[in-house]
C-alpha positions as a Markdown table, in Angstrom:
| # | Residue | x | y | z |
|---|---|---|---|---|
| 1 | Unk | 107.0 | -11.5 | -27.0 |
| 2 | Unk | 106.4 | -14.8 | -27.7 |
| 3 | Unk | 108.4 | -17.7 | -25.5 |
| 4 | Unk | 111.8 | -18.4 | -27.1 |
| 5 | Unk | 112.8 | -21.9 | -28.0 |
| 6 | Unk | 115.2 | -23.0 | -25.3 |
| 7 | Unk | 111.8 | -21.9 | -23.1 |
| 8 | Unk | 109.6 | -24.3 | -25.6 |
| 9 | Unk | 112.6 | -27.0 | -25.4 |
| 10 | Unk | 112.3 | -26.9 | -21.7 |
| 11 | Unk | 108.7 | -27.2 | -21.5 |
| 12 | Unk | 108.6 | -30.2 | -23.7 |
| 13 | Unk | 110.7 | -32.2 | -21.7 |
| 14 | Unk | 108.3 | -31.0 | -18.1 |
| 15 | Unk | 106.6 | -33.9 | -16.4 |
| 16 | Unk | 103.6 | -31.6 | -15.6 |
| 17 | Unk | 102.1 | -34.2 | -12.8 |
| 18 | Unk | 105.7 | -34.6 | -11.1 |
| 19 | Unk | 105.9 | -30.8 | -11.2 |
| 20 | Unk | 102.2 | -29.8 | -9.6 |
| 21 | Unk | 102.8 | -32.4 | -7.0 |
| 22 | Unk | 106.0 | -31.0 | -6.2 |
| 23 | Unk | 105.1 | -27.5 | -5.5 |
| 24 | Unk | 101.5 | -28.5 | -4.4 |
| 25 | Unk | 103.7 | -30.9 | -1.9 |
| 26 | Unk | 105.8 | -27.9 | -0.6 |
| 27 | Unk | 104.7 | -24.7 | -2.0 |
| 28 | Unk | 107.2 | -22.4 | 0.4 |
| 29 | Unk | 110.2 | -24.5 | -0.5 |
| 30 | Unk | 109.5 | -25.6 | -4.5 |
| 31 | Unk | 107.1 | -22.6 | -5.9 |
| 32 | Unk | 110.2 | -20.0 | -5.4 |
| 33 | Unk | 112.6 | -22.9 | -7.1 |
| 34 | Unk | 110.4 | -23.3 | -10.1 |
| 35 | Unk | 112.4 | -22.2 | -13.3 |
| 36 | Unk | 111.2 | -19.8 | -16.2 |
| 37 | Unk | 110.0 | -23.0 | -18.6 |
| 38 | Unk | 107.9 | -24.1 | -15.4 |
| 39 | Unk | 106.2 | -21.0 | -14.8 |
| 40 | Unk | 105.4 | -20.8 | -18.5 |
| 41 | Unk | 104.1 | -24.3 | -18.4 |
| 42 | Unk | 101.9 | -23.8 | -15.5 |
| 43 | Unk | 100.4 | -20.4 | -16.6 |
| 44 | Unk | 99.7 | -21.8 | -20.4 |
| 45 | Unk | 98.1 | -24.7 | -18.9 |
| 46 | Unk | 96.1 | -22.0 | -16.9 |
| 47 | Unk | 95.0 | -20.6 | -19.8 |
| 48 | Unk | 94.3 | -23.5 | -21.6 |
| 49 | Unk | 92.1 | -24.9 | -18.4 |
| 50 | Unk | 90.2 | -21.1 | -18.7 |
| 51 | Unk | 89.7 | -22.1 | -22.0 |
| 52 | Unk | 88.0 | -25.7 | -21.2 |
| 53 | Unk | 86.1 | -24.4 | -18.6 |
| 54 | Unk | 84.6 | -21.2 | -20.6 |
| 55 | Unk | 84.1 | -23.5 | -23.8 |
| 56 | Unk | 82.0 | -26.1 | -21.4 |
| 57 | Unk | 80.0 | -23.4 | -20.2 |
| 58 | Unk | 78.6 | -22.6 | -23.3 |
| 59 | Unk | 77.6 | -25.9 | -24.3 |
| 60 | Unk | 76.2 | -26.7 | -21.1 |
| 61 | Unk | 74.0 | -23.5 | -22.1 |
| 62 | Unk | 73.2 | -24.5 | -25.5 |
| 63 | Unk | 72.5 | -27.9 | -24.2 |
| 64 | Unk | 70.1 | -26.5 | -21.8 |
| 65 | Unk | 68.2 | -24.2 | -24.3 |
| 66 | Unk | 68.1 | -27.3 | -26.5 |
| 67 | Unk | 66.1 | -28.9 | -24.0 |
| 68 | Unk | 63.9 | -30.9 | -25.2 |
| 69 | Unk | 65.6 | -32.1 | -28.2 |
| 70 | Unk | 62.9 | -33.1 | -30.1 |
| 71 | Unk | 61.7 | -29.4 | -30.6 |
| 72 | Unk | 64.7 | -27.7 | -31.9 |
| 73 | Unk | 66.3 | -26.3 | -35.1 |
| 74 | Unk | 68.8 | -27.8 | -37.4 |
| 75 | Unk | 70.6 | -24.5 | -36.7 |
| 76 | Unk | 70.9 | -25.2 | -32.6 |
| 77 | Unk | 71.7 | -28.4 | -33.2 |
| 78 | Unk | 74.6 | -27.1 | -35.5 |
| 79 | Unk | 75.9 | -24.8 | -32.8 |
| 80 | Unk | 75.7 | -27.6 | -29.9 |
| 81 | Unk | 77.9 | -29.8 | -32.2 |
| 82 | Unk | 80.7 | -26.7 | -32.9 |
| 83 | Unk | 80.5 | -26.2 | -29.3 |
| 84 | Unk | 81.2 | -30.0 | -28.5 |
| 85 | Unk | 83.8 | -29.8 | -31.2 |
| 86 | Unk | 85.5 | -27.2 | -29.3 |
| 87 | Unk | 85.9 | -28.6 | -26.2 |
| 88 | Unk | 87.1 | -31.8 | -27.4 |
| 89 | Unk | 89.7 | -30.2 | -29.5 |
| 90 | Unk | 90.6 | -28.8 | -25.9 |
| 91 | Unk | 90.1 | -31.6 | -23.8 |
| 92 | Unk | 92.6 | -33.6 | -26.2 |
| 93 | Unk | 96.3 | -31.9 | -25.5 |
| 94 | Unk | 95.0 | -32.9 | -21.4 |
| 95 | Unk | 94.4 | -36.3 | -21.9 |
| 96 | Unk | 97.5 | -39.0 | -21.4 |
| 97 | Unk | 95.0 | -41.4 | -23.4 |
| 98 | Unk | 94.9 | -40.9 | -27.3 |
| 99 | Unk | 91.7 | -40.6 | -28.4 |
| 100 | Unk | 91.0 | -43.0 | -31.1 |
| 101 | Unk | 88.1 | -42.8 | -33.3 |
| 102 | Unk | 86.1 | -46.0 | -33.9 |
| 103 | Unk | 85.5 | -47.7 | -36.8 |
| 104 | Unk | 81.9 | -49.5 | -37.7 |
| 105 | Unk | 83.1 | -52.8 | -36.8 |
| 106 | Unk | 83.7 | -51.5 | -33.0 |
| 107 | Unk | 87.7 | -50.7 | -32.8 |
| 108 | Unk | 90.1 | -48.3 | -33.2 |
| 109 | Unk | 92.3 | -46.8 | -35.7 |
């Protein structure tokens, strides 16, 4: 069953720094204290930093079969981009800084 939206309210309104320091601070008093939208914070971000960590995995493996990159494929070279793709789609939701695309002249949107 999918979290309901008081849950979602809460968890938009979590300052996820403030909250891991507080229960990293004084696990025995603040873990047990943590509310429902907290948990489900902490546990999506879990999932999401599972996701990260699998997603860099496989591009540091097709990095490394790509190696040297002067001999491969058009095809490997497609798959190391959709890999770097994915992890900077998942990267972004982490970051505090927007990422900003450049233009040719050197600066951001």
């Amino acid at each position: 069953m999918p979290a309901s939206e008081a849950i979602l309210a809460a968890v938009a309104r979590l300052d996820m720094l403030e909250l891991t320091s507080r229960i990293i601070t004084n696990p025995e008093r603040n873990a047990p204290r943590a509310t429902v939208a907290e948990i489900y914070a902490l546990a999506h971000a879990t999932e999401g930093h599972w996701a990260i960590a699998l997603e860099a995995s496989l591009l540091v493996t097709a990095l490394e079969m790509a190696m040297p990159w002067a001999t491969t494929d058009a095809e490997h070279h497609e798959r190391v981009a959709l890999q770097m793709a994915e992890l900077r789609d998942l990267l972004t939701p982490l970051s505090p800084i927007p990422n900003q695309k450049e233009t040719s002249d050197g600066s951001s949107n």
